[in-house]
Structure formats: structure tokens, C-alpha cells
C-alpha positions in Angstrom: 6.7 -9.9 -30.5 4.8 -13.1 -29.6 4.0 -14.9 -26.5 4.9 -18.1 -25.7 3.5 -21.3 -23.9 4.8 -22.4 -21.0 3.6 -25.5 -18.4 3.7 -25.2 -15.0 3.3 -27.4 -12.5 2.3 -25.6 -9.3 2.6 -26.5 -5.5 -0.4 -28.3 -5.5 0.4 -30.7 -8.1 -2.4 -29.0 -10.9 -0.3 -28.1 -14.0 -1.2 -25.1 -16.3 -0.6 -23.8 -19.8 -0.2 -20.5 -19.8 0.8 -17.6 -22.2 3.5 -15.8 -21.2 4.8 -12.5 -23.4 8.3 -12.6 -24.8 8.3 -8.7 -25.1 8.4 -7.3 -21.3 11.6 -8.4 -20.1 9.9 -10.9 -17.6 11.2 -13.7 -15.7 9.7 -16.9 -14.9 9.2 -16.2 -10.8 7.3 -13.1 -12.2 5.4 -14.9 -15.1 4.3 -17.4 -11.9 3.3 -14.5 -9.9 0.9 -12.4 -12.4 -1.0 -15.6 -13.2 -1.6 -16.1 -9.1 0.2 -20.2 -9.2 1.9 -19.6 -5.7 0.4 -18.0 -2.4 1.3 -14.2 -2.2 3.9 -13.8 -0.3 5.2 -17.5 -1.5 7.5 -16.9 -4.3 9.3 -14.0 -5.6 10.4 -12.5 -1.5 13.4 -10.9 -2.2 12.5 -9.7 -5.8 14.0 -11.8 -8.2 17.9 -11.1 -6.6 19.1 -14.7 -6.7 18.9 -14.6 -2.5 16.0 -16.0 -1.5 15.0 -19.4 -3.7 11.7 -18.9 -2.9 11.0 -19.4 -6.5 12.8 -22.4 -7.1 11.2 -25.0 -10.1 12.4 -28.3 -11.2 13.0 -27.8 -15.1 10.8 -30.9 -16.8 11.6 -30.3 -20.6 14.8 -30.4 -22.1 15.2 -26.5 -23.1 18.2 -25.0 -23.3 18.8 -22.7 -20.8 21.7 -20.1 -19.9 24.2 -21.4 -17.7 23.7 -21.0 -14.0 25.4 -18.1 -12.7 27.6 -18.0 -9.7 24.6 -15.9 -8.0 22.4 -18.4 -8.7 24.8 -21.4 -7.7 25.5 -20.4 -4.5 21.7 -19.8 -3.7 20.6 -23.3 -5.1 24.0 -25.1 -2.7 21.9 -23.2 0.5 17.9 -24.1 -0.9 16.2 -26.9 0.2 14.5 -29.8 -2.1 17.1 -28.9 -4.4 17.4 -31.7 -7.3 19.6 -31.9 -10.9 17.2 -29.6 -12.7 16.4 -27.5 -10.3 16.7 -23.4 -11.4 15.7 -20.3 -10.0 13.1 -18.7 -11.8 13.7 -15.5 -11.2 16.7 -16.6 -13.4 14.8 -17.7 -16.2 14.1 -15.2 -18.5 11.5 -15.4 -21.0 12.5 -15.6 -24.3 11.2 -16.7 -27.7 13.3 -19.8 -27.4 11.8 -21.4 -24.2 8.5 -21.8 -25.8 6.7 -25.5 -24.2 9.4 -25.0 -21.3 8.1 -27.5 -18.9 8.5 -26.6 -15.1 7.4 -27.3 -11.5 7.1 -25.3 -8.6 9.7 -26.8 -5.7 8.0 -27.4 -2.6 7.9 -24.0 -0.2 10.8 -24.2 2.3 
């Protein structure tokens, strides 16, 4: 398998290019958390269930990603700074096809 680039704007406003494997069944909140863009303790708090939206990102590029499940809606209708593209990352999972995804970190609520 191959890694993929992905751009990520954290909380601070300082975006990065990072590589992110396509070949450990990872999700976005957790690619966010190994490379240390979010506080410990910031992101990621209930695991990557869908319950928390600590690790919600504004989705920059125009990827095509899997449709927002009902989990995921109903966590996003109770987050704060929620906007049009805004996804769980947790949610996100990284696959070959969202190479040069695009995203920013929502503010922390």
C-alpha cells in the first residue's frame, strides 16, 4: 500500500502536509493525533465513537467523501462552530482516494 498527502490546517491557523498511510485502517482524528496537530486531550475524547465532536474539521478540498451517517449527523446538529463542510474526523477514513484532502481543525468547543 502507499501513503497519501493530506493538508491540515490546525487550531492555530499553521497548515501542514503530512503523509498519512492508507494501510492501517486509520481515521483522520487519529492521523491528527499521531502527528501531535491538536493539544492531548483536545481531539479524539471519546475515541473516535461519533459522540464527542471533539474532532471536528471543515473539509477545504472538494473530495468525495462517504455520506454522513446518522451517528455522525446527529453529533454535528449538537457541535458547536458547525458549518456546510464541516465532518467528523473520526469519520473520515483514510483511503487511497482522499489523497490532497484539504482540511481544518474546528475551533475547540
Amino acid at each position: 500500500m502507499k501513503d497519501i498527502t493530506l493538508k491540515i490546517t490546525d487550531r492555530e491557523g499553521a497548515t501542514h502536509n503530512i503523509l498519512a498511510p492508507t494501510d492501517m485502517a486509520m481515521n483522520l482524528m487519529e492521523v491528527v493525533r499521531s502527528y501531535e496537530l491538536a493539544p492531548e486531550g483536545t481531539i479524539g475524547i471519546c475515541g473516535g465513537m461519533a459522540m464527542c465532536a471533539s474532532c471536528q474539521c471543515y473539509v477545504k478540498s472538494d473530495h468525495q467523501l462517504p455520506e454522513i451517517s446518522q451517528d455522525e449527523d446527529l453529533m454535528l446538529a449538537e457541535a458547536f462552530y458547525v458549518e456546510d463542510n464541516s465532518r467528523l474526523g473520526c469519520q473520515i477514513h483514510i483511503t487511497p482516494e482522499l489523497d490532497g484532502l484539504e482540511v481544518e481543525l474546528a475551533p475547540e468547543s
